[in-house]
Structure formats: C-alpha cells, structure tokens
C-alpha positions in Angstrom: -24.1 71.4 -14.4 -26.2 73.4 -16.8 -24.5 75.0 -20.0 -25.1 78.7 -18.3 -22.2 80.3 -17.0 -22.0 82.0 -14.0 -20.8 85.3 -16.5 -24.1 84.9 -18.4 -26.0 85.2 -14.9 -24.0 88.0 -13.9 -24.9 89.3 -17.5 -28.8 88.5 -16.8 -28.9 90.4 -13.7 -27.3 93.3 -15.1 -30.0 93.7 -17.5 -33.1 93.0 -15.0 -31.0 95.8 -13.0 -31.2 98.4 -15.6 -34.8 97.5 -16.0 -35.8 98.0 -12.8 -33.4 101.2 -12.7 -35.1 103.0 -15.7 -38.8 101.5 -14.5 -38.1 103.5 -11.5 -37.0 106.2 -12.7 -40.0 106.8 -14.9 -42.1 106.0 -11.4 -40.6 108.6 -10.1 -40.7 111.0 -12.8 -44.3 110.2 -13.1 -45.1 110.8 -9.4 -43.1 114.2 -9.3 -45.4 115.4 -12.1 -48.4 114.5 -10.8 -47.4 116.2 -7.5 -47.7 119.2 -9.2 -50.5 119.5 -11.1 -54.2 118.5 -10.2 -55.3 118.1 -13.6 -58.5 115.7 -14.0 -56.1 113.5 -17.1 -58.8 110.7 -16.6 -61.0 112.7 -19.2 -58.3 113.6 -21.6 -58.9 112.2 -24.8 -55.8 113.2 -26.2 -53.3 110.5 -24.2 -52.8 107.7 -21.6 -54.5 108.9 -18.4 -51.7 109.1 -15.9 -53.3 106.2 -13.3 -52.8 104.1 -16.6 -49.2 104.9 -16.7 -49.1 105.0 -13.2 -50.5 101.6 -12.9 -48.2 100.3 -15.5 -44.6 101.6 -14.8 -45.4 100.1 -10.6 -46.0 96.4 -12.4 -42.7 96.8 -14.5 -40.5 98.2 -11.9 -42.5 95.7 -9.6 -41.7 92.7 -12.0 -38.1 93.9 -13.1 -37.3 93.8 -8.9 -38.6 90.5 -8.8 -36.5 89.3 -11.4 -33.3 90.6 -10.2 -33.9 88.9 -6.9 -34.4 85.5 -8.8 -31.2 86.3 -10.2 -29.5 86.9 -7.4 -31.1 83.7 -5.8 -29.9 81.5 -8.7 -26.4 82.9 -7.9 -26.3 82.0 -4.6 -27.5 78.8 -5.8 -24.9 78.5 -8.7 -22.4 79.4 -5.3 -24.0 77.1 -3.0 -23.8 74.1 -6.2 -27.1 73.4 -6.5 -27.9 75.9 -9.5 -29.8 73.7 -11.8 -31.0 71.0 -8.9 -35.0 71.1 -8.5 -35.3 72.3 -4.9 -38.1 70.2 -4.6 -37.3 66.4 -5.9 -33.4 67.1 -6.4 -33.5 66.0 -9.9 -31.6 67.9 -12.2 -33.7 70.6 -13.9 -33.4 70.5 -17.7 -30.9 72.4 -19.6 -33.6 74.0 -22.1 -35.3 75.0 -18.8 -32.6 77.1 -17.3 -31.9 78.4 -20.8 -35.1 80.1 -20.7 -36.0 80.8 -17.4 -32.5 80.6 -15.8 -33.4 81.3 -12.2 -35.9 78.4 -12.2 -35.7 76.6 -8.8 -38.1 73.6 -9.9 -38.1 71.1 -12.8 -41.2 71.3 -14.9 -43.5 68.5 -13.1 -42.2 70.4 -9.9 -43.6 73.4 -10.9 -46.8 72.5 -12.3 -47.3 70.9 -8.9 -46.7 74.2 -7.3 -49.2 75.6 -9.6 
C-alpha cells in the first residue's frame, strides 16, 4: 500500500470541503446581490462584471465538489483495499502518483488510455 495514510485523506477532504464551503458561499452571496439590483455591471469599467464572477465562483465550487467526491471515493477505496490498485489493469498505481493526485483510480498508461 501507498505511503498516504488514511489521516492524510481524511486531512485532504477536509480541505476540498472548506473549499467547496467558502466557493459556495461567495455563489450565494453573489446571487443574493444580484437579486437585488438590476444594474447593467457588463459596462462598468471600474471592476469584474458580475457574470465574470458569476461564471467563476460556479467552476470553483463546481471543481471543489468534484474533488471532495474523489476523495470520498478514494476512501472507500482505501476501506474496500484497493486504494492505490489501477481499477482498470489492477497494477499497483505509483506511489509519486497518489502523492500528487491521491484519489487517482488509474496508473498513468491507464489514464492516458482514458484520455
């Protein structure tokens, strides 16, 4: 098995949590506002117009959701004992893999089939 404890997934999560948290929050925030008010901020030369922001806070709440559900996937995985097992060829995936993408479900050639 890898050299990445179970704690340091745990740990992982935690932080893609409270990304996706605070990303939603500001979603939020952001929607409320522009709820009540019917300015035209597209022509505001003075700051971000709001469909920018808009756009941007839905692909990090969007992203920071999608990585806490890796992370809960890898735990099952690390549960199930086949954390760190391509799901494709069964080879082990490499340790400097899972070190930097630690909720990888492929080993490299696996996943540049996949595409």
């Amino acid at each position: 098995m890898s050299r990445i404890s179970r704690d340091a997934l745990v740990s992982r999560r935690a932080d893609a949590v409270a990304r996706a948290t605070s990303a939603a929050s500001a979603l939020a925030e952001l929607v409320h506002d522009r709820l009540d008010s019917n300015d035209d901020d597209e022509h505001d030369p003075e700051g971000v117009p709001l469909s920018s922001e808009w756009s941007r806070l839905t692909a990090l709440s969007e992203a920071a959701d999608l990585e806490v559900r890796q992370f809960d996937e890898a735990l099952q995985r690390w549960d199930a004992g086949t954390y760190g097992i391509c799901a494709s060829c069964g080879r082990p995936i490499p340790e400097g893999r899972l070190e930097v993408r630690p909720s990888a479900e492929l080993c490299v050639p696996c996943a540049e089939k996949a595409g």
